[in-house]
VOLUMRO-693881 format. One record per residue: residue in one letter; x, y, z of N, C-alpha, C in turn. Coordinates in steps of 0.001 Angstrom, whole numbers, padded with zeros to 6 digits, always signed. Example, Ala and Ser with C-alpha at 12.3 -4.5 7.8 and 13.67 -1.06 7.14 Angstrom:
<atoms>
A+013190-005690+007800+012300-004500+007800+013200-003300+007800S+012850-002250+007080+013670-001060+007140+012900+000030+007870
</atoms>
This chain:
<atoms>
X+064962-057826+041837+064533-059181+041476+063525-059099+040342X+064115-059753+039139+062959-059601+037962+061872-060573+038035X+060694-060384+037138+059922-061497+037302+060199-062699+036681X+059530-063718+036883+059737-065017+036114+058825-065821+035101X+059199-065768+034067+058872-066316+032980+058337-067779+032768X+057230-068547+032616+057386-069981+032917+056635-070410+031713X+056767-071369+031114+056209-072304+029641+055660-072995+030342X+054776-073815+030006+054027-074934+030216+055486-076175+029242X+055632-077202+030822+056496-078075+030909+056597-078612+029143X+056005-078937+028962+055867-079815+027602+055827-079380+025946X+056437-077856+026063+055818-076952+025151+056572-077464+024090X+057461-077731+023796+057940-078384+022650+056682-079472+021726X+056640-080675+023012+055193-081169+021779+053906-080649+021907X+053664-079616+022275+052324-079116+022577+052606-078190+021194X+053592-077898+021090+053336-076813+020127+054187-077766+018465X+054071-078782+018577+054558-079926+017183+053312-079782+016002X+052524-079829+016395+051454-079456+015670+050634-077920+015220X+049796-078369+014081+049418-076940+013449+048536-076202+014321X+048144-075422+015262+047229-074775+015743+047436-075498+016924X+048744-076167+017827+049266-076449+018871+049246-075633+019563X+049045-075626+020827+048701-074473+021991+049670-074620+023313X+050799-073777+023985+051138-073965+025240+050729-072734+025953X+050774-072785+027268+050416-072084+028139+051688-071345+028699X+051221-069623+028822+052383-069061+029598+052122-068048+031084X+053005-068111+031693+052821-066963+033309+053778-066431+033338X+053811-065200+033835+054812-064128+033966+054487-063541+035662X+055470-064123+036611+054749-063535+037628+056059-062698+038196X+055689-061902+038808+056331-060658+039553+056495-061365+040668X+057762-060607+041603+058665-061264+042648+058056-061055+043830X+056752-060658+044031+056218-060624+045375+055624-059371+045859X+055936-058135+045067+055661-057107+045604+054249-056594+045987X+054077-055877+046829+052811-055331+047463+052385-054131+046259X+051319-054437+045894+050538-053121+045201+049195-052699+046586X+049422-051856+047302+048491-051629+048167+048323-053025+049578X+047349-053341+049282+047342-054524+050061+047475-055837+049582X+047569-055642+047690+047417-056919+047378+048954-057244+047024X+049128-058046+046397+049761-059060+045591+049860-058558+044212X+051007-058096+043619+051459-058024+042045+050296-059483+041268X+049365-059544+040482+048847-060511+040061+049807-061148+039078X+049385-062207+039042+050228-062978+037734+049719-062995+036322X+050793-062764+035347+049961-062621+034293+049636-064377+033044X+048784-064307+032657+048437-065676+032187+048696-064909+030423X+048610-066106+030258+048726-066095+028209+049282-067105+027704X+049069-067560+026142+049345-068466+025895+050284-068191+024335X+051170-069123+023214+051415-069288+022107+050803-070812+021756X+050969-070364+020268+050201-070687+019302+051237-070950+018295X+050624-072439+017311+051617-072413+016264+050891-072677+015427X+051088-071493+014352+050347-071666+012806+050758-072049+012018X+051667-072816+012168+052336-073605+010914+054124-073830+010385X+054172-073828+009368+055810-073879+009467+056278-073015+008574X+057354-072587+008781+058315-071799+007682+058523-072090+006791X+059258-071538+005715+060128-072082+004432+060990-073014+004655X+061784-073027+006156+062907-073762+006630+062562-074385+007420X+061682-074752+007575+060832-076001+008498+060671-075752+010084X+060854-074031+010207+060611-073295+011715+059384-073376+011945X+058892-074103+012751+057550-073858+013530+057185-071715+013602X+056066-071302+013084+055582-069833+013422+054889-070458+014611X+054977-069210+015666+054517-069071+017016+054168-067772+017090X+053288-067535+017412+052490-066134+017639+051800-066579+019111X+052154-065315+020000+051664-065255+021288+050114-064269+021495X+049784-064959+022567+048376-063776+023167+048949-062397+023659X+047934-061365+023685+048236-060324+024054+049473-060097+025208X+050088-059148+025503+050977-059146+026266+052304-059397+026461X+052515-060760+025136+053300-061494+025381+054101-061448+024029X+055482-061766+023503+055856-060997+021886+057364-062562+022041X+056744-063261+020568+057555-064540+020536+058803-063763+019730X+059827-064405+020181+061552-063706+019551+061489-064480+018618X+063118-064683+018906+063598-066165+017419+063222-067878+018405X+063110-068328+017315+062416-069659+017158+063609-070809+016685X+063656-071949+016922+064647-072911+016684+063745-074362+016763X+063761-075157+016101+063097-076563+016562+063187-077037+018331X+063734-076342+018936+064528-076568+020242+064332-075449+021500X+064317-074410+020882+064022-073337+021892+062889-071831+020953X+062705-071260+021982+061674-070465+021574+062055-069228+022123X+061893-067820+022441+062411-066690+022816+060789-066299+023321X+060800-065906+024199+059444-064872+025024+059504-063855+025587X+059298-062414+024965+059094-061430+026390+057675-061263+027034X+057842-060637+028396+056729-059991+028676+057097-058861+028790X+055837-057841+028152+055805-056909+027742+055456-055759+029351X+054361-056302+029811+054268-055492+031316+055162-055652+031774X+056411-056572+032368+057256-056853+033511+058532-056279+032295X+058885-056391+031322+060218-056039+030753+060823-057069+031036X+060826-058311+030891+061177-059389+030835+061350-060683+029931X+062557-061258+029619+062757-062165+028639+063348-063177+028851X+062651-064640+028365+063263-066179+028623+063458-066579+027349X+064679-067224+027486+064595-068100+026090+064436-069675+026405X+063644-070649+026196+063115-071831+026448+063842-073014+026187X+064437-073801+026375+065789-074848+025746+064617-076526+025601X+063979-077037+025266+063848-078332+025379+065109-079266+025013X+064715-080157+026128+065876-081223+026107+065874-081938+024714X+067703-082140+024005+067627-082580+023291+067712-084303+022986X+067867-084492+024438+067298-086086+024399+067007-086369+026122X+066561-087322+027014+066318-087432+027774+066689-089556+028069X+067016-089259+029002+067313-090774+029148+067073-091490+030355X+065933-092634+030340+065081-092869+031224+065012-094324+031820X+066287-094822+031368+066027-096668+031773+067935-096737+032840X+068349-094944+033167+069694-095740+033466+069067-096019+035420X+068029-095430+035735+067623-095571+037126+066226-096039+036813X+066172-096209+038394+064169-096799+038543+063539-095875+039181X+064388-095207+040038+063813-094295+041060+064462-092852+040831X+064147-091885+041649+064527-090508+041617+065809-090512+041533X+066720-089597+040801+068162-089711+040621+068498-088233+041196X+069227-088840+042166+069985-087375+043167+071100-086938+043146X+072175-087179+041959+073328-086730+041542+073933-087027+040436X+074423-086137+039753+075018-086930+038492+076502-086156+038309X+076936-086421+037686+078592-085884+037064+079078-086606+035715X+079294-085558+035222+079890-085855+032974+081631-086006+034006X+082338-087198+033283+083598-086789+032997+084543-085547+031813X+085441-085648+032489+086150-084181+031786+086676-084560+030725X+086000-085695+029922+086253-085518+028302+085103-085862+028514X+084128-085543+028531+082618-085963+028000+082185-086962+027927X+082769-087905+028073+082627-089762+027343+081351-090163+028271X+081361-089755+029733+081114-090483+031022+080400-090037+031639X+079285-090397+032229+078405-089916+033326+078212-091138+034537X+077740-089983+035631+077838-090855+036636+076813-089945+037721X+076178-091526+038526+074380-090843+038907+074477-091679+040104X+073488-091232+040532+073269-092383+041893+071139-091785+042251X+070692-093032+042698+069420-092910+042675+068863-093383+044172X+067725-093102+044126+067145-093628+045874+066512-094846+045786X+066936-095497+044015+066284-097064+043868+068048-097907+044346X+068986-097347+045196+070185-097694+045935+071230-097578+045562X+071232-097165+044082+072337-097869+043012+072875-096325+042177X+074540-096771+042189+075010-095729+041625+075872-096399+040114X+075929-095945+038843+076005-096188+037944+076948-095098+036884X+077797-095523+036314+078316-095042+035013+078050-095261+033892X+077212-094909+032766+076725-094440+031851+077379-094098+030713X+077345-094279+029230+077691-093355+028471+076966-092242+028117X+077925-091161+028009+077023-089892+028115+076426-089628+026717X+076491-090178+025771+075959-089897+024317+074478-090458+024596X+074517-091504+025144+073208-092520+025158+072478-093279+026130X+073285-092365+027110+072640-093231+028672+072623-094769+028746X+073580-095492+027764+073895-097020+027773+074784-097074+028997X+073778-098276+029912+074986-098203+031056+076288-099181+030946X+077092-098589+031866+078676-099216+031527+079132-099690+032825X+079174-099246+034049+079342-099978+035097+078121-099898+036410X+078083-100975+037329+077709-100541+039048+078393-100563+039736X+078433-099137+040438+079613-099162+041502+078606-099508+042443X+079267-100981+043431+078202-101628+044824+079229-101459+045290X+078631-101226+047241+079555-101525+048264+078968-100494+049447X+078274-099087+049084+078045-098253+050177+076418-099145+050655X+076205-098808+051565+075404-099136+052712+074368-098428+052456X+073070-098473+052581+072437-097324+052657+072328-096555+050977X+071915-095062+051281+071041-094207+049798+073028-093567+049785X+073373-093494+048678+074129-092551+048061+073814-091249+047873X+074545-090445+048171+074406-089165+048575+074834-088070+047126X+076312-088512+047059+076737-087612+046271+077936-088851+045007X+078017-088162+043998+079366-088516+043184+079676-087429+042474X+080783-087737+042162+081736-086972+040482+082865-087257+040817X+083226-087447+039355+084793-087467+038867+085588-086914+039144X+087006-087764+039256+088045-086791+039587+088535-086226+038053X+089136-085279+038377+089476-084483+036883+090474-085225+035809X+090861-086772+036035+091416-087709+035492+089985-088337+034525X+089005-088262+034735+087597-088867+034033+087402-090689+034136X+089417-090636+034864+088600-092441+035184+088753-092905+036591X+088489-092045+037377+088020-092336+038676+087136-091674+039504X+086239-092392+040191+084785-091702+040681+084993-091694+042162X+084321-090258+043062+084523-090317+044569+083076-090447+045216X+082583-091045+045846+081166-091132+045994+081061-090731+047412X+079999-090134+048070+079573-090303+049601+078222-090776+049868X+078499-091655+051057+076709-092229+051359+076007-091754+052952X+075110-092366+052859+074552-092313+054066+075154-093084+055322X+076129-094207+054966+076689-095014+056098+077796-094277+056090X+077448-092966+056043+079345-092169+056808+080505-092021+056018X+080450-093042+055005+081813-093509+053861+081824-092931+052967X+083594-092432+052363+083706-092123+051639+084433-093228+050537X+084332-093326+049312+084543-094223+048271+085146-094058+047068X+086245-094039+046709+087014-093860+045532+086707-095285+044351X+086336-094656+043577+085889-096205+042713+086970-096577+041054X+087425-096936+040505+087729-097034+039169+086028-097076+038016X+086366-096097+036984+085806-096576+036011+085269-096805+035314X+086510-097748+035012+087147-098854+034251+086450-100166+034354X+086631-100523+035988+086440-102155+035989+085434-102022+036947X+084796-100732+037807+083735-100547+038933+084486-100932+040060X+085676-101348+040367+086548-101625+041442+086331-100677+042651X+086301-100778+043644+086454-099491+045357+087873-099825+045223X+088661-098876+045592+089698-098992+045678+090382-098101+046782X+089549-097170+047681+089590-096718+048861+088730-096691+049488X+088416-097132+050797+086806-096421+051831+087598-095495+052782X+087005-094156+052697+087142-093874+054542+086197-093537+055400X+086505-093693+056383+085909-093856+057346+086221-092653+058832X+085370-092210+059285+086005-091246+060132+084309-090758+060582X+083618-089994+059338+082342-089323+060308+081199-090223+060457X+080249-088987+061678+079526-090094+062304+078303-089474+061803X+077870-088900+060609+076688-089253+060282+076953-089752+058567X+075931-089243+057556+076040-089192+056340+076424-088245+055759X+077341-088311+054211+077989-087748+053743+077172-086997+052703X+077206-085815+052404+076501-084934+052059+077187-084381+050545X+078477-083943+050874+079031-083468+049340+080398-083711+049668X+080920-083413+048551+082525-083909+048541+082952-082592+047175X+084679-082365+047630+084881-081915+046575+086699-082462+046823X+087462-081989+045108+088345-082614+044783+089686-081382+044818X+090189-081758+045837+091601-080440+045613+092542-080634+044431X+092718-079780+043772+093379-080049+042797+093327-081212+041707X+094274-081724+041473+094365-083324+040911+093439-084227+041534X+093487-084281+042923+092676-085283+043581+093401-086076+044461X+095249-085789+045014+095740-086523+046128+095183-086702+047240X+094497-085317+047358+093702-084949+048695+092021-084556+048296X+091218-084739+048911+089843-084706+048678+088900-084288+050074X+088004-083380+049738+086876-082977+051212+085719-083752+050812X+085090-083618+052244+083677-084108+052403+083137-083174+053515X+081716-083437+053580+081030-082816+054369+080223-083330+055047X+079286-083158+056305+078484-084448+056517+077396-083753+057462X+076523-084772+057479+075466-084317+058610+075661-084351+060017X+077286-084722+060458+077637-084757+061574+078403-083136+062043X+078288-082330+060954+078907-080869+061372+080153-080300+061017X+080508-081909+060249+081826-081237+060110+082827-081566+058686X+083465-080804+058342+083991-080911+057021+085531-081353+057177X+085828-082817+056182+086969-083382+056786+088042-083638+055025X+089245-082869+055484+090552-083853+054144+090997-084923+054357X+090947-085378+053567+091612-086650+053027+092882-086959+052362X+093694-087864+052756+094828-087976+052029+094688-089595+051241X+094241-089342+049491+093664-090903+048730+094908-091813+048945X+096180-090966+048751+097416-092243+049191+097352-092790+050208X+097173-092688+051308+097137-093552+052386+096110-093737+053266X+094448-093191+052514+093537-093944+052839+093502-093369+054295X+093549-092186+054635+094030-091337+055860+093378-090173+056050X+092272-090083+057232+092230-088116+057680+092981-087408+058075X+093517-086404+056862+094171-085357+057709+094003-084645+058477X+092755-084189+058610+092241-083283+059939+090897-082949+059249X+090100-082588+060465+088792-081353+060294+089380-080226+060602X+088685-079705+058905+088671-078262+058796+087833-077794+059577X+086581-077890+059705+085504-077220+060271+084703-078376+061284X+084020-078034+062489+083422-078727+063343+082125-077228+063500X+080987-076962+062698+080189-076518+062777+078901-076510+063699X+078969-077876+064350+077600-077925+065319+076385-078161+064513X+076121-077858+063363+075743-077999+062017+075855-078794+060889X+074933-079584+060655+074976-080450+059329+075865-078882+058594X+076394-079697+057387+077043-079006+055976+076432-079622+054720X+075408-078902+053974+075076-079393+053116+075693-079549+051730X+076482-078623+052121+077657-078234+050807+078957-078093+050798X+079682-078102+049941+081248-077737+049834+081590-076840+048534X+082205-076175+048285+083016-075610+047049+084252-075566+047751X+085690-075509+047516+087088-075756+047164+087322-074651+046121X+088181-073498+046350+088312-072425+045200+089607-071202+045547X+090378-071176+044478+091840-070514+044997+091410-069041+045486X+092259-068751+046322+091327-067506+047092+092396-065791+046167X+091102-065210+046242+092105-063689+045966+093623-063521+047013X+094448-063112+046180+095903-062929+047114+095335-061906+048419X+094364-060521+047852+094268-059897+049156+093997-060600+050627X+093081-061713+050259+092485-062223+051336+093256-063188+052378X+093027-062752+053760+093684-063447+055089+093322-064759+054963X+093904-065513+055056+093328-067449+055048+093705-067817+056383X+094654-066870+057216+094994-067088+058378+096580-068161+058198X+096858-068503+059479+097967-069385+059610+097657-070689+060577X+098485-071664+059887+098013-072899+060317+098861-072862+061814X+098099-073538+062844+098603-073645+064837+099401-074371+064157X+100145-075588+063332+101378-076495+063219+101267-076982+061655X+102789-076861+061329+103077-077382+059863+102212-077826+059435X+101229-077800+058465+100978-079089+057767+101574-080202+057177X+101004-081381+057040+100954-082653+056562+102235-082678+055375X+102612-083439+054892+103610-083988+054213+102618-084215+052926X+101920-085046+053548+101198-085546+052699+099662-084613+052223X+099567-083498+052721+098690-082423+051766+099171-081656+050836X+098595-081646+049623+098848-081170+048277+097966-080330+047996X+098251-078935+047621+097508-078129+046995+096547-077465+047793X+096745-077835+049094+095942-076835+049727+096195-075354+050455X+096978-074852+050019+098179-073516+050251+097188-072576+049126X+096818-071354+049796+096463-070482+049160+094998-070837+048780X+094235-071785+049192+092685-072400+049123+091761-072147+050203X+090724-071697+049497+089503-071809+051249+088591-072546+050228X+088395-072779+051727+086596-073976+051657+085546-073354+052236X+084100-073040+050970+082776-072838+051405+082224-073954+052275X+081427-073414+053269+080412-074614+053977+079202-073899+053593X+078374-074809+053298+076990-074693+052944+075837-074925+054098X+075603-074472+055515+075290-074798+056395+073831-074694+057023X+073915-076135+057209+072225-076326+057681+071471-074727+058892X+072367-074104+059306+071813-073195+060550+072304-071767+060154X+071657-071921+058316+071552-070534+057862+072941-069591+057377X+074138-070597+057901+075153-069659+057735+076068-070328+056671X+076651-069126+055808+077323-069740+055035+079251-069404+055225X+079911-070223+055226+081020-070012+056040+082494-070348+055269X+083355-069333+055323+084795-069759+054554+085764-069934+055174X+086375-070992+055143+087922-071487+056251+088795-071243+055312X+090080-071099+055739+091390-071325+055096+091700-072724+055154X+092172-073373+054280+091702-074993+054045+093155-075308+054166X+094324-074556+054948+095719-075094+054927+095748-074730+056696X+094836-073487+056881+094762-072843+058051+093842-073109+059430X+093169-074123+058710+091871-074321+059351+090977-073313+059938X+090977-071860+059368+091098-070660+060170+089811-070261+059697X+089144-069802+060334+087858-069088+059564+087778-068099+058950X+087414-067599+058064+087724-066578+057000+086353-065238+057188X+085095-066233+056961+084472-065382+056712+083183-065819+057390X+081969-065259+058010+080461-066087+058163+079645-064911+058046X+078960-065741+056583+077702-064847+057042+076145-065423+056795X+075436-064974+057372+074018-065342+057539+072977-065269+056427X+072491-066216+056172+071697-066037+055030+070277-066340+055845X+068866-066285+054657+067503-066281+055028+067153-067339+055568X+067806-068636+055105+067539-070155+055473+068225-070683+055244X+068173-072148+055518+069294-073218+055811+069716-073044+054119X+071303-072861+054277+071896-073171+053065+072301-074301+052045X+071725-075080+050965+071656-076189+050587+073122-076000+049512X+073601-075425+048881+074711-075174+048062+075901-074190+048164X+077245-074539+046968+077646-073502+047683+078273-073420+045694X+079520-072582+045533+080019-072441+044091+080904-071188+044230X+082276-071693+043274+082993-070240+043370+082938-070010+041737X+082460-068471+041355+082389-067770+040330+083844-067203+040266X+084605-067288+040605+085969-066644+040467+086685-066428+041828X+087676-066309+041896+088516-066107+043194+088267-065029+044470X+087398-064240+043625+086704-063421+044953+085089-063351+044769X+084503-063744+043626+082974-064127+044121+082459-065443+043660X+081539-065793+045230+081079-066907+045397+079510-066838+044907X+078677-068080+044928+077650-068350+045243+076395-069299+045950X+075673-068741+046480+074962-069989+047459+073490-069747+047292X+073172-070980+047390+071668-071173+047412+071455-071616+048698X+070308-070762+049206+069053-071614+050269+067877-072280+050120X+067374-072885+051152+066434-073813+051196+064892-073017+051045X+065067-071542+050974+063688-070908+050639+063500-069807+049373X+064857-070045+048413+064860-070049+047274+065760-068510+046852X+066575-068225+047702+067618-067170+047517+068969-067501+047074X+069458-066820+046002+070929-067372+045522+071224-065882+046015X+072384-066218+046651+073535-065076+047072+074681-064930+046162X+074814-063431+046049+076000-063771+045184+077361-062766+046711X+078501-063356+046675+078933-062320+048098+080262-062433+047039X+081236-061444+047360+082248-061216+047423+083627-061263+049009X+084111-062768+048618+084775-062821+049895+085747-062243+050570X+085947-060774+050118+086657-059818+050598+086321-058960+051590X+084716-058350+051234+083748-058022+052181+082130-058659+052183X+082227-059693+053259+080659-060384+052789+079924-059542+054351X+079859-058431+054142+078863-057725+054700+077310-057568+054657X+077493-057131+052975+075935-057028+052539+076255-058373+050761X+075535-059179+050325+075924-059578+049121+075685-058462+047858X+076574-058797+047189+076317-058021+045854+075079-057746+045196X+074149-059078+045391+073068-059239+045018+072325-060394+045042X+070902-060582+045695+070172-061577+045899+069178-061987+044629X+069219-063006+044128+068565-063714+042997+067303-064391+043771X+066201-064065+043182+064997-064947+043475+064141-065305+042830X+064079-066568+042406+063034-066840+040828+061574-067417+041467X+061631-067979+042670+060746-069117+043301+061119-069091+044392X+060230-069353+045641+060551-069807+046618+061231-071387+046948X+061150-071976+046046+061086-073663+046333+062909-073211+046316X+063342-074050+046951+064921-074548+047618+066118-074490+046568X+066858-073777+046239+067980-073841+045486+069133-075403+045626X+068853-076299+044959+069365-077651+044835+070789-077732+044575X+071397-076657+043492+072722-076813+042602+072636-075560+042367X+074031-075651+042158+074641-074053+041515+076202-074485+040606X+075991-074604+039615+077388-074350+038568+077595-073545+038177X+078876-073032+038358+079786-071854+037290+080032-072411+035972X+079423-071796+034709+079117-071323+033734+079523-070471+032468X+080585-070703+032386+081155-069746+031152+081187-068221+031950X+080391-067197+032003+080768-065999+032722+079115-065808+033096X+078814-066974+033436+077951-067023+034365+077860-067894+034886X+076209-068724+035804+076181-070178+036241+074318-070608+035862X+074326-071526+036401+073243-072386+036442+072910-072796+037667X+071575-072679+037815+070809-073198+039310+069566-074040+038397X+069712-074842+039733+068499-075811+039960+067487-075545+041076X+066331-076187+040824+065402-075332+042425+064313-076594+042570X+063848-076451+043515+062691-077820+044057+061332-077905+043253X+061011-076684+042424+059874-076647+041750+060056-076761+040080X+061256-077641+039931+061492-078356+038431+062277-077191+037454X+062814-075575+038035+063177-074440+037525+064647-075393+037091X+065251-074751+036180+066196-074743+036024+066757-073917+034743X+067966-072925+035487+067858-072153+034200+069394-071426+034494X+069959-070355+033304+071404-070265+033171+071279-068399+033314X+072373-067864+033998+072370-066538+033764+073513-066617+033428X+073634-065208+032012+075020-065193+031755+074906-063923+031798X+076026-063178+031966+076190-061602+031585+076079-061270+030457X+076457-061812+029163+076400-061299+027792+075071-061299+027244X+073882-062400+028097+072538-062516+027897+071662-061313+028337X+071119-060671+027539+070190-059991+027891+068572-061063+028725X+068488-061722+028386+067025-062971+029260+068144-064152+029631X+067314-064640+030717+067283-066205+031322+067273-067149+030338X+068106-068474+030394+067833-069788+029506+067359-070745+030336X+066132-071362+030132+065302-071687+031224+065572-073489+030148X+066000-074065+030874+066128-075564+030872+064739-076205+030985X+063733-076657+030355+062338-077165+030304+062207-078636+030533X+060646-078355+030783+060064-080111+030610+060585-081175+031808X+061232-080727+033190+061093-081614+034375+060121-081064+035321X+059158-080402+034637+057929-079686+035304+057896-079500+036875X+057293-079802+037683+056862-079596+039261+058178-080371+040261X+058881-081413+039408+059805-082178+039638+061225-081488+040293X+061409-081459+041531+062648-081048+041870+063918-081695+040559X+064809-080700+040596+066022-081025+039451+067030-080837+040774X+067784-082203+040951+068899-081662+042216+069816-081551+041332X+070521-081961+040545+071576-081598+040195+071757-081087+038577X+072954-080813+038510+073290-080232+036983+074948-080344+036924X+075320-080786+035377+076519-081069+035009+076873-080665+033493X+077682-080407+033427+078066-079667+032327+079393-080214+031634X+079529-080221+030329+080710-080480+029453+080517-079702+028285X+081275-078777+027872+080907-078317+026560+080172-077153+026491X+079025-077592+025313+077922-076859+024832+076795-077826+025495X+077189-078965+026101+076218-079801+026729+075756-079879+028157X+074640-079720+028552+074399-079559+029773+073108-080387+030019X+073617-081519+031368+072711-082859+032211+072056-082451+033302X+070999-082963+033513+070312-082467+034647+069821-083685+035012X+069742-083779+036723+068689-085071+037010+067475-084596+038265X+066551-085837+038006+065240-084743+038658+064888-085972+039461X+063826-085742+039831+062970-086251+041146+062435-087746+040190X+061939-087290+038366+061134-088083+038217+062018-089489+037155X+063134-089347+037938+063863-090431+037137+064419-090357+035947X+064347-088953+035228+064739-089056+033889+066516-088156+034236X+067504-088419+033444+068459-087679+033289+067868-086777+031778X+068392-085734+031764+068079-084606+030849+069332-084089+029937X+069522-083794+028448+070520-083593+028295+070323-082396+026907X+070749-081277+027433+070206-080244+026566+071659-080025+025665X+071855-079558+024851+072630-078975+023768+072626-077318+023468X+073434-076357+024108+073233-075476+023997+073371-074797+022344X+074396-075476+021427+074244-075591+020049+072735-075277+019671X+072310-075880+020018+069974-075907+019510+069852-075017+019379X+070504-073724+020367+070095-072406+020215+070650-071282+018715
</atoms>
């Protein structure tokens, strides 16, 4: 576990000016030196002015050695830990499409479209260039839980706290399916394939398909005893057993042959069914209640917990994981797959990208102390929404 790199939230305009000052920490992952505590290291950059090409110069305090520079991002190592972040400020931020904390968002799959839901009740479609809003989807009961698009970009699946699930247009903000079946609130949802058939998850334990043509449960996959805080949906390696279904399946299920489903589970365990088989695949135990889940490819997954561990397992043998990620203790919120890596979100405003071809972290800035629950991606463009009401929208281009 490397150490972690952190800017002072605001460093972009802190450092707009000539002899502008931000603040930096480099702290180590916990380890014991004797009886104490690895200390944290403090330091700051500095900007003396501008380039020929209108680059802000940044020169750091001892310890600390500034890379390449961009109006947008900044490069930092630390020199004691062997460690490197590169800094992204958002290239716009958009702050009038909610009133209150925004707890989910989703870009449609041409980019055009975003879509959020907030704890001021209200869930909304957006244009994604400008956060101009375009529709309200009304009708769930209660706080909205979750949304995103189906991979068509003009229809939205939402889950709330009154149990329901909600297929919306849009187009015109129309409901055009509810179902109805669990008995607590709906937690996450994901989309099989096209979207004939669709999961949810809930605080009642159990993870249920859907058939959108006829407005119909096909069955529970899973009855956990356990809230499910999460779902991923992801084609499984051929080696792997998915098991066999006790009777034919459905007529009416599509695309679920050769699929398992992650559960993301409140009682620490993180768990894979055969999603044609209803069969259990795999369980294994993590440090704390599991808040996410994500498939990196057909045989490795990833999950976040609620005390700040991303797992990475391979679902062939999830004995020991490949490897445990730990930036912070605060709660792993989101996890997206990423070009040939992903992106996490965490409760203490972190948010940042690992890729393999990266030698350092790309640390997503400026939602400071602010939990970031979610993250969405199109492109070179990547949305984030936080605790403090703003949607975030970085441009990986900047770099």
């Amino acid at each position: 576990m490397a150490a972690t790199l952190r800017i002072q939230s605001d460093w972009s305009r802190a450092l707009s000016r000539d002899e502008g000052e931000a603040w930096l920490s480099c702290r180590s992952p916990g380890e014991f030196v004797g009886v104490y505590f690895e200390p944290t290291l403090y330091g700051s950059v500095t900007r003396r002015g501008l380039s020929s090409d209108g680059v802000p110069d940044i020169v750091a305090s001892e310890g600390f050695v500034v890379g390449e520079v961009t109006k947008k991002s900044i490069l930092i190592s630390c020199l004691h830990e062997n460690v490197s972040t590169k800094f992204l400020a958002p290239y716009t931020s958009f702050c009038r499409i909610h009133q209150k904390s925004i707890t989910c968002l989703d870009i449609s799959s041409g980019g055009g479209l975003g879509v959020s839901t907030s704890t001021d009740g209200t869930m909304k479609i957006w244009q994604a260039a400008n956060g101009e809003i375009r529709r309200l989807l009304e009708g769930h009961v209660y706080d909205v839980n979750c949304c995103r698009f189906f991979p068509s970009g003009l229809v939205v699946l939402s889950g709330g706290m009154d149990a329901q699930l909600k297929i919306w247009s849009a187009e015109d903000a129309s409901c055009v399916v509810t179902f109805k079946g669990h008995k607590g609130g709906v937690l996450d949802t994901a989309i099989v394939d096209r979207g004939r058939n669709v999961l949810s998850c809930s605080r009642d334990g159990t993870a249920r398909l859907w058939d959108c043509g006829k407005s119909a449960c096909l069955g529970v996959i899973a009855d956990c005893g356990s809230p499910i805080n999460g779902i991923a949906v992801g084609t499984a390696d051929d080696s792997l057993n998915l098991g066999t279904p006790e009777k034919p399946p459905s007529e009416r299920e599509v695309g679920t042959e050769g699929k398992i489903l992650l559960l993301a589970r409140e009682d620490k365990k993180l768990q894979g069914v055969g999603l044609q088989s209803r069969q259990p695949v795999f369980l294994f135990v993590g440090s704390d209640a599991f808040n996410c889940c994500t498939f990196l490819s057909s045989t490795y997954v990833l999950a976040g917990t609620q005390d700040g561990n991303i797992y990475q397992l391979d679902v062939r043998n999830t004995n020991a994981p490949i490897q445990v990620i730990h930036r912070s203790g605060a709660p792993v919120l989101s996890l997206l797959p990423y070009r040939d890596g992903f992106i996490a979100s965490q409760g203490d405003g972190t948010c940042f990208i690992v890729q393999q071809d990266l030698d350092y972290v790309l640390d997503l800035t400026e939602a400071d102390c602010d939990p970031v629950y979610k993250v969405a991606s199109w492109e070179k463009e990547i949305y984030t929404c936080c605790r403090d009401g703003l949607v975030r929208r970085y441009q990986l281009s900047d770099l």
